[in-house]
N, CA, C and O atoms as CSV, one atom per row, in Angstrom:
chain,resi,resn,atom,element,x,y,z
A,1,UNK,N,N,50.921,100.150,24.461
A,1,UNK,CA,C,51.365,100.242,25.846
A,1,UNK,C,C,50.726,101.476,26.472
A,1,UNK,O,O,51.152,102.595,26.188
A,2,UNK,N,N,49.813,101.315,27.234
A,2,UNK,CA,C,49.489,102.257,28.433
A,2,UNK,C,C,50.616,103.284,29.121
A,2,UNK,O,O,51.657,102.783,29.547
A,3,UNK,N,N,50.417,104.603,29.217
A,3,UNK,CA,C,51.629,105.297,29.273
A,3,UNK,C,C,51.348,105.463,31.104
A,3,UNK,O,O,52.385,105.287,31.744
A,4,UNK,N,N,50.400,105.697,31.748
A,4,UNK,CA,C,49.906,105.605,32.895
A,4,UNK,C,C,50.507,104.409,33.902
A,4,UNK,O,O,50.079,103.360,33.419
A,5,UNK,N,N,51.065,104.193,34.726
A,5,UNK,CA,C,51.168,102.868,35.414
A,5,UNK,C,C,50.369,102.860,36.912
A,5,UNK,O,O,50.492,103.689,37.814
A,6,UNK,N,N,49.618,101.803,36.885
A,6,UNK,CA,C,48.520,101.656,37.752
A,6,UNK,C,C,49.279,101.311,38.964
A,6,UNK,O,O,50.453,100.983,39.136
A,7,UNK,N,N,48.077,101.513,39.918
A,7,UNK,CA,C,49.015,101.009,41.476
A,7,UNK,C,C,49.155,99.431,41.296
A,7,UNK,O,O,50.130,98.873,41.799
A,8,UNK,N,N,48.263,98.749,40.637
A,8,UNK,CA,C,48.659,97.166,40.985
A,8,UNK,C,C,49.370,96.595,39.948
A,8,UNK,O,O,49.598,95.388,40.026
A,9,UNK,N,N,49.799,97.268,38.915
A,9,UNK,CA,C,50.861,97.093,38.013
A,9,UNK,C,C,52.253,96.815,38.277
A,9,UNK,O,O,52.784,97.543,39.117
A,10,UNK,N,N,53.026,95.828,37.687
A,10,UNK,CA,C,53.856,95.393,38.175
A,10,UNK,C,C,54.923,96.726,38.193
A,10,UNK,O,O,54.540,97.662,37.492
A,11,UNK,N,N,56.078,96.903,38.836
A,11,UNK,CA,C,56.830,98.250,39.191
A,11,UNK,C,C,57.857,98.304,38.026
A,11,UNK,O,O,58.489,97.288,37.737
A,12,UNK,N,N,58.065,99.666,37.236
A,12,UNK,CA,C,58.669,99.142,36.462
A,12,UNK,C,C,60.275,99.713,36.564
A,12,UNK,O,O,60.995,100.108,35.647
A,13,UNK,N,N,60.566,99.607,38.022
A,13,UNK,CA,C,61.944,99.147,38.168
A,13,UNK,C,C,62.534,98.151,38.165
A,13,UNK,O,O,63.698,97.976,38.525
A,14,UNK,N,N,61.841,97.448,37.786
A,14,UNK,CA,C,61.962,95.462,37.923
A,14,UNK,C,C,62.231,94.870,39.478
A,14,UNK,O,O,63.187,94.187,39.848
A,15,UNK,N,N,61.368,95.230,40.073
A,15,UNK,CA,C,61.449,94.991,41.729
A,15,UNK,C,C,60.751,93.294,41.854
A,15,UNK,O,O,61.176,92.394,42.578
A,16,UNK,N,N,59.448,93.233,40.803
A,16,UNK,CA,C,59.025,91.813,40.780
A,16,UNK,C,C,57.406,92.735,41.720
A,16,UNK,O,O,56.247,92.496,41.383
A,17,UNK,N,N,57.854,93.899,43.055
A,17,UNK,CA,C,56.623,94.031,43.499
A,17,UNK,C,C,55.363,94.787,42.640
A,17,UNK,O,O,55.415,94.897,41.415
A,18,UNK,N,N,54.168,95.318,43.492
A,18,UNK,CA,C,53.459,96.051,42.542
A,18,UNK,C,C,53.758,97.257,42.733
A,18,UNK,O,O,53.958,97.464,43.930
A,19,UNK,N,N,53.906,98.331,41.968
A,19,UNK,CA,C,53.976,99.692,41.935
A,19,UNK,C,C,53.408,100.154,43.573
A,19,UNK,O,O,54.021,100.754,44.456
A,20,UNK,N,N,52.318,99.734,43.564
A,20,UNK,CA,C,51.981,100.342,45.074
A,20,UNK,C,C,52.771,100.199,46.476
A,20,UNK,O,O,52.769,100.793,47.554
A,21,UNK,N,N,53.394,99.189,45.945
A,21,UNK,CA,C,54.178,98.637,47.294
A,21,UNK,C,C,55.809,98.870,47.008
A,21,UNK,O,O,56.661,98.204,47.595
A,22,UNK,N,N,56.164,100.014,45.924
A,22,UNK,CA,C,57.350,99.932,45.547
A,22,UNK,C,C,57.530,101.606,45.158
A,22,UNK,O,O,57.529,102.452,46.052
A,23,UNK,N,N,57.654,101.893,43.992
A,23,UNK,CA,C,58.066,103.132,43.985
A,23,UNK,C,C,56.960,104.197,44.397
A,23,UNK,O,O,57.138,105.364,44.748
A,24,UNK,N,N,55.608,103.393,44.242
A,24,UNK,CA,C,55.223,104.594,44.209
A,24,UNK,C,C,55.025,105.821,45.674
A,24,UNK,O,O,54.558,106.928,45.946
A,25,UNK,N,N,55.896,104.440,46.388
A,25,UNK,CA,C,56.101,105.128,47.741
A,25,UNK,C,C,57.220,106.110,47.896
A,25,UNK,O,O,57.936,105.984,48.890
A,26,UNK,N,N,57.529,107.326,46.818
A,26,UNK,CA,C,58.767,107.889,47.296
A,26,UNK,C,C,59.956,107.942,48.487
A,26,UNK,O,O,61.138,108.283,48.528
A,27,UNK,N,N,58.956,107.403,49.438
A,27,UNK,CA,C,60.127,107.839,50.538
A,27,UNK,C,C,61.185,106.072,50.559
A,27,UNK,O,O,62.304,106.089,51.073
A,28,UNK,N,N,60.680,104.881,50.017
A,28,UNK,CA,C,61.479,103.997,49.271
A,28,UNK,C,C,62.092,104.183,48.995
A,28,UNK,O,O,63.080,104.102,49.726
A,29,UNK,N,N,62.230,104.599,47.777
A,29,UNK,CA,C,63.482,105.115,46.842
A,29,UNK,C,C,64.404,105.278,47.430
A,29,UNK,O,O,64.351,105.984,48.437
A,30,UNK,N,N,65.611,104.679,47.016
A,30,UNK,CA,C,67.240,105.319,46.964
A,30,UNK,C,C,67.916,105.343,46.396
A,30,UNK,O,O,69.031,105.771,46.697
A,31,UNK,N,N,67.580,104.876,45.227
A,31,UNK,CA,C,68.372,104.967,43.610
A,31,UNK,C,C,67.112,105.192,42.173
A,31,UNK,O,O,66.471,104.253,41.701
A,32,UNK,N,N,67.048,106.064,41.890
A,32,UNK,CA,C,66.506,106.137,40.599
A,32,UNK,C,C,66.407,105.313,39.949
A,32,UNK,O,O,67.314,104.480,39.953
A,33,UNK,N,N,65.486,105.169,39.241
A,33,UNK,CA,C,64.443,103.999,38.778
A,33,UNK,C,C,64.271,104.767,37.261
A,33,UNK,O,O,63.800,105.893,37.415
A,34,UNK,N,N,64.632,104.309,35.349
A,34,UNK,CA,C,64.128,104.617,34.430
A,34,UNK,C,C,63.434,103.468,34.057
A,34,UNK,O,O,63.555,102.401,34.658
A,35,UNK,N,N,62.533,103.681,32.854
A,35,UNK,CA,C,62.083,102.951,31.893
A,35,UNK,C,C,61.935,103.795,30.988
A,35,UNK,O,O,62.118,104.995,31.195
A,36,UNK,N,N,61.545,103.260,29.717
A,36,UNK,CA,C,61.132,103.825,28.639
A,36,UNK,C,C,59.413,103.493,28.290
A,36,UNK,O,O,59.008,102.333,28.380
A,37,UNK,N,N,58.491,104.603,27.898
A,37,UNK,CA,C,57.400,104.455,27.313
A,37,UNK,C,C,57.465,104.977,25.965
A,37,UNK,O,O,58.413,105.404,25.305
A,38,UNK,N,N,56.156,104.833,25.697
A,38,UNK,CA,C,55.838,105.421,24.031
A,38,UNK,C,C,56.007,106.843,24.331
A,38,UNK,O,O,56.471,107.385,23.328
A,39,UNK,N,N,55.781,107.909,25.545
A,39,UNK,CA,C,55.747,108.955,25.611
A,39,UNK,C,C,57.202,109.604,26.020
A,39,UNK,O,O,57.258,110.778,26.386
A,40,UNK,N,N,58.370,108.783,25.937
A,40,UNK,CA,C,59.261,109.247,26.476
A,40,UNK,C,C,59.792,108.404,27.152
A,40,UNK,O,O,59.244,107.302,27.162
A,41,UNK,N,N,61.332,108.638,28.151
A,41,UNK,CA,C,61.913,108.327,28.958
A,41,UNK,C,C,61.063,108.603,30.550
A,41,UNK,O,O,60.158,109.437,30.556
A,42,UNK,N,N,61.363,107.972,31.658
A,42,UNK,CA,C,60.890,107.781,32.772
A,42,UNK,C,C,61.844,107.839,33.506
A,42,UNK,O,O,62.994,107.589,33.141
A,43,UNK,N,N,61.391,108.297,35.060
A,43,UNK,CA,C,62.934,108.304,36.200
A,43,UNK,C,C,62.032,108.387,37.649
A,43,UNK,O,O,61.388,109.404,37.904
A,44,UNK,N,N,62.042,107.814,38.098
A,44,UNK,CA,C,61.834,108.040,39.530
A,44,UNK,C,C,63.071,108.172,40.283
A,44,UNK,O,O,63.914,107.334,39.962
A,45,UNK,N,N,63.371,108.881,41.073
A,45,UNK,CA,C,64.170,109.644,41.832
A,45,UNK,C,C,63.702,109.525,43.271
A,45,UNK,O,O,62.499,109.365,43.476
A,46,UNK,N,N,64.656,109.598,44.403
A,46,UNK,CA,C,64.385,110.134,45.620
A,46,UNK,C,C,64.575,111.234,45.744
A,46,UNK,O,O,65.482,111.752,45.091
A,47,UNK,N,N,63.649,112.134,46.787
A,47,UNK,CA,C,64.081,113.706,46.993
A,47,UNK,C,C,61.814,113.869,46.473
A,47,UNK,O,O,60.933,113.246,45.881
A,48,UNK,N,N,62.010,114.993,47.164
A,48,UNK,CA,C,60.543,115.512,46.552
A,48,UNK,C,C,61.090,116.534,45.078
A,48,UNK,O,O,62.055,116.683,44.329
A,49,UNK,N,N,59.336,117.188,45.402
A,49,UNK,CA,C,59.417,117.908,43.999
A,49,UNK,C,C,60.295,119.118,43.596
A,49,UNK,O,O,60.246,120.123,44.305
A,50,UNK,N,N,61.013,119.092,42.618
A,50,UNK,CA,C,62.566,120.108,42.069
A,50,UNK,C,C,61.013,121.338,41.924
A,50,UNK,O,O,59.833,121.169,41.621
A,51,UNK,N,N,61.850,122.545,42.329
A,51,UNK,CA,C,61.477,123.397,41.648
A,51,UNK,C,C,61.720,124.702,40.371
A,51,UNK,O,O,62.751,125.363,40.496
A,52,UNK,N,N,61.032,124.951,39.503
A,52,UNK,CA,C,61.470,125.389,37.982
A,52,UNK,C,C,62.309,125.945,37.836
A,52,UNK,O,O,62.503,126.216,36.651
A,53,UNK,N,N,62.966,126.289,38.465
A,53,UNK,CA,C,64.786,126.559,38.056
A,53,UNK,C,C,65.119,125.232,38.616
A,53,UNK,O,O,66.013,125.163,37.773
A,54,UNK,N,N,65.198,124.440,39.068
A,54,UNK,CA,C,65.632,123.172,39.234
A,54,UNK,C,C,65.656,122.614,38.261
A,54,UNK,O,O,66.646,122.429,37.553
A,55,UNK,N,N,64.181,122.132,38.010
A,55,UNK,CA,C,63.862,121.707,36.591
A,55,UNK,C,C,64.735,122.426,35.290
A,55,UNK,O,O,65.293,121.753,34.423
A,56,UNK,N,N,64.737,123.726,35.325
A,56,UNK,CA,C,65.118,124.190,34.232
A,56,UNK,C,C,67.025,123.874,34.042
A,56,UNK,O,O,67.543,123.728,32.935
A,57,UNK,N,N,67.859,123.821,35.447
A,57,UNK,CA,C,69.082,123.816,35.384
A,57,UNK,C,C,69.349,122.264,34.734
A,57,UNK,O,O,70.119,121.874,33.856
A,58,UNK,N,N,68.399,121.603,35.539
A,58,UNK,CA,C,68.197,120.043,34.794
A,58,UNK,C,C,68.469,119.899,33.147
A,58,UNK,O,O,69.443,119.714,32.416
A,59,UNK,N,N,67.139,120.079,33.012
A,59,UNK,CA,C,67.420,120.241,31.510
A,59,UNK,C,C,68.755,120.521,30.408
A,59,UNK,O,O,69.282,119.892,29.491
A,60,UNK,N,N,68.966,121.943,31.130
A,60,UNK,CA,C,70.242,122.260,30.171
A,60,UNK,C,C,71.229,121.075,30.547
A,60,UNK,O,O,71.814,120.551,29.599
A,61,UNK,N,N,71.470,120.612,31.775
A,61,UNK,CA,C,72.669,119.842,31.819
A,61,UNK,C,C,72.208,118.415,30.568
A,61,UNK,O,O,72.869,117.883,29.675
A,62,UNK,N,N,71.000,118.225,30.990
A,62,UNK,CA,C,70.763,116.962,30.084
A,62,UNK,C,C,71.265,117.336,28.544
A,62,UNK,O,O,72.092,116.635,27.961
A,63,UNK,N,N,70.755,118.354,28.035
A,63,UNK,CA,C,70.990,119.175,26.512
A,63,UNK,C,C,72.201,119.225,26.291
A,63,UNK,O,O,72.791,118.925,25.253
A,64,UNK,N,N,72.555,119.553,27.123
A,64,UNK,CA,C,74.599,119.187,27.064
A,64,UNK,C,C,75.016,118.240,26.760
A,64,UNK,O,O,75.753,118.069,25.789
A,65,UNK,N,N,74.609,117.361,27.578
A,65,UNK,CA,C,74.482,115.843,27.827
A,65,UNK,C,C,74.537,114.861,26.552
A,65,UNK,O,O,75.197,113.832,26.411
A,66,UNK,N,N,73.813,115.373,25.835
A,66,UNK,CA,C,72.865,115.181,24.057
A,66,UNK,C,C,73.869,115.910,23.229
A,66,UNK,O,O,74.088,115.531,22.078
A,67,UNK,N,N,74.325,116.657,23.604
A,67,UNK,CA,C,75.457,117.104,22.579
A,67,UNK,C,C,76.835,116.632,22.110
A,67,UNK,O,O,77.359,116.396,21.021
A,68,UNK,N,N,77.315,116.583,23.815
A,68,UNK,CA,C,78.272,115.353,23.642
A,68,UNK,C,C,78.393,114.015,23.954
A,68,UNK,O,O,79.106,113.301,24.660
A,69,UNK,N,N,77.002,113.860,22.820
A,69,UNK,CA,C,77.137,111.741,22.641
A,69,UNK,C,C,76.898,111.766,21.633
A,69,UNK,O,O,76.330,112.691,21.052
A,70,UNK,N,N,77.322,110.625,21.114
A,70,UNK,CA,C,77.000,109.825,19.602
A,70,UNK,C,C,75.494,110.178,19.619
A,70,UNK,O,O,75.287,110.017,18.417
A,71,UNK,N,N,74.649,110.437,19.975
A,71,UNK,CA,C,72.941,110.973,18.799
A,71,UNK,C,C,72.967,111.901,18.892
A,71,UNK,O,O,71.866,112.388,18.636
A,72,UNK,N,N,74.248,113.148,19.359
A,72,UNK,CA,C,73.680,114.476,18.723
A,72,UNK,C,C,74.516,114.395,16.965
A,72,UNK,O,O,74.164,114.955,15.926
A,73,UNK,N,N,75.556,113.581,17.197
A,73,UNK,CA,C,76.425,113.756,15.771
A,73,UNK,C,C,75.103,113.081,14.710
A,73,UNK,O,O,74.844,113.486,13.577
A,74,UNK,N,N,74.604,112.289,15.234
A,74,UNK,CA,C,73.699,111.458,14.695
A,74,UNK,C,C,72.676,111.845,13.558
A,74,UNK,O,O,72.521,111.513,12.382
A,75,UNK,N,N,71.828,112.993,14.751
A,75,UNK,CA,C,70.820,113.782,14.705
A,75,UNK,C,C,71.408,114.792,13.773
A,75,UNK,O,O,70.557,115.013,12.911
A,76,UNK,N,N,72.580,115.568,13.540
A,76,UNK,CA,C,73.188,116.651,13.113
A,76,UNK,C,C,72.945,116.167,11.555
A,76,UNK,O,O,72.292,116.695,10.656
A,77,UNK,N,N,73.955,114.602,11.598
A,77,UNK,CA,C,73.827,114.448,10.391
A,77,UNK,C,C,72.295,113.637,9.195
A,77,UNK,O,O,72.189,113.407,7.990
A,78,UNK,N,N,71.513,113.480,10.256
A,78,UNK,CA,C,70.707,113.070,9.687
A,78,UNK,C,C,69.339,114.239,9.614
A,78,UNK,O,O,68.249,113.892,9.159
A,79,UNK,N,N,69.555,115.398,10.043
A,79,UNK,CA,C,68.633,116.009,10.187
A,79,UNK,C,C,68.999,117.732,9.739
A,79,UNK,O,O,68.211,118.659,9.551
A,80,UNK,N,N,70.648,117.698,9.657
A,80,UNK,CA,C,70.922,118.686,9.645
A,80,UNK,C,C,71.624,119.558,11.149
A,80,UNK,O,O,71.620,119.035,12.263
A,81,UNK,N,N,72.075,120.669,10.916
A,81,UNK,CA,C,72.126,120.946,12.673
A,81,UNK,C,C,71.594,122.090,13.199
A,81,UNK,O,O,71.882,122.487,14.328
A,82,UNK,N,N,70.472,122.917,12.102
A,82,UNK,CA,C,69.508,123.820,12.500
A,82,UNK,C,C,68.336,122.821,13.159
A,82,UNK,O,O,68.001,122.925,14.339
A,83,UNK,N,N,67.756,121.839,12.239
A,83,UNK,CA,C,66.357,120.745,12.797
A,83,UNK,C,C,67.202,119.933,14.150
A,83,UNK,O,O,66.391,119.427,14.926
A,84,UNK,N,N,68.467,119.757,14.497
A,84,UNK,CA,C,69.030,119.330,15.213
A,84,UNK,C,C,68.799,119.880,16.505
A,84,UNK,O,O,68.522,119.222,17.508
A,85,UNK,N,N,68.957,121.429,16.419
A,85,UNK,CA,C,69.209,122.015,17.583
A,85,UNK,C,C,67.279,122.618,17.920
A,85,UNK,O,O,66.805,123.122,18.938
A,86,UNK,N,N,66.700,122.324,16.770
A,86,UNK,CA,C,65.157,122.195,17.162
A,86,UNK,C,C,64.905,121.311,18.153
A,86,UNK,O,O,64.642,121.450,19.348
A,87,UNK,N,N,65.084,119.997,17.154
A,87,UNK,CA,C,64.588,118.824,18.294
A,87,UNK,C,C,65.320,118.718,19.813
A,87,UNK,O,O,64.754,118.325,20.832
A,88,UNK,N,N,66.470,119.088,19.724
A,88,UNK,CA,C,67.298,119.361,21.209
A,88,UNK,C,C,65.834,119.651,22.361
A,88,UNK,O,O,65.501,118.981,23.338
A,89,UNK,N,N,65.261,120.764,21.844
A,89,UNK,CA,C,64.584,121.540,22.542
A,89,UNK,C,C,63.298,120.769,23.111
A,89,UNK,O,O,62.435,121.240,23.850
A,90,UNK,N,N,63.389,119.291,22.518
A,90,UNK,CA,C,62.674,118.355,23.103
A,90,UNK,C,C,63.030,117.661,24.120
A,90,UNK,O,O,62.295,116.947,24.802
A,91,UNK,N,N,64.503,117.903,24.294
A,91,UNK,CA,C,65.347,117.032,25.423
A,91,UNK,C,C,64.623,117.643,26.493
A,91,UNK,O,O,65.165,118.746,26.561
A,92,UNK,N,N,63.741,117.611,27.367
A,92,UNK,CA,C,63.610,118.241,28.725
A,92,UNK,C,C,63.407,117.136,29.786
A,92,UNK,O,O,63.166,115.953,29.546
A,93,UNK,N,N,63.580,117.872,31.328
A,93,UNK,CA,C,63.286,117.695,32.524
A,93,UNK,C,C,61.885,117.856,32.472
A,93,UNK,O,O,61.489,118.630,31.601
A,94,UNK,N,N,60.951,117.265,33.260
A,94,UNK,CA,C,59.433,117.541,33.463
A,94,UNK,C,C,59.268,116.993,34.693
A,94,UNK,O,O,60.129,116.143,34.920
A,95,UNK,N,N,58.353,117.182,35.726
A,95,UNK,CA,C,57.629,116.853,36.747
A,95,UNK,C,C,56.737,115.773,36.208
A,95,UNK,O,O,56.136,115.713,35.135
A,96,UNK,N,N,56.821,114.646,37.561
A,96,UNK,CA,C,55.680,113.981,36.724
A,96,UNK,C,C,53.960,114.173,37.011
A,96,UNK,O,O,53.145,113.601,36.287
């Protein structure tokens, strides 16, 4: 799977349109849009670009987020909860 999504690629909010004619028009948007790739989770959002304390307050809430659900107990016990609180540090917010 191509981690890139092209403009004439179908949208992968499940709109049916092509990306060009759908999200990739931000000002569209009014509900956040995920998918999943090989590289991660995905989100299109309305609003422009957060800036790095934005991003960064993001994050921690998500890391929280991961702590109290069933895959941090998960992760704890299958990994330990020092390699646990490593991989946490993969949970992030990013710009796309």
């Amino acid at each position: 799977m191509k981690n890139k999504i092209g403009r004439n690629d179908p949208c992968p909010c499940g709109s049916g349109k092509k990306f060009k004619n759908c999200c990739i028009s931000k000002s569209e948007i009014t509900q956040p849009h995920t998918w999943m790739a090989d590289d991660g989770m995905h989100v299109i959002a309305p609003g422009g670009l957060s800036s790095p304390d934005e991003l960064e307050k993001m994050t921690k809430k998500y890391q929280k987020t991961i702590r109290n659900s069933p895959i941090w107990d998960e992760m704890v016990q299958q990994y330990g909860k020092e390699k646990a609180e490593e991989l946490l540090k993969e949970f992030q917010v990013k710009p796309g």
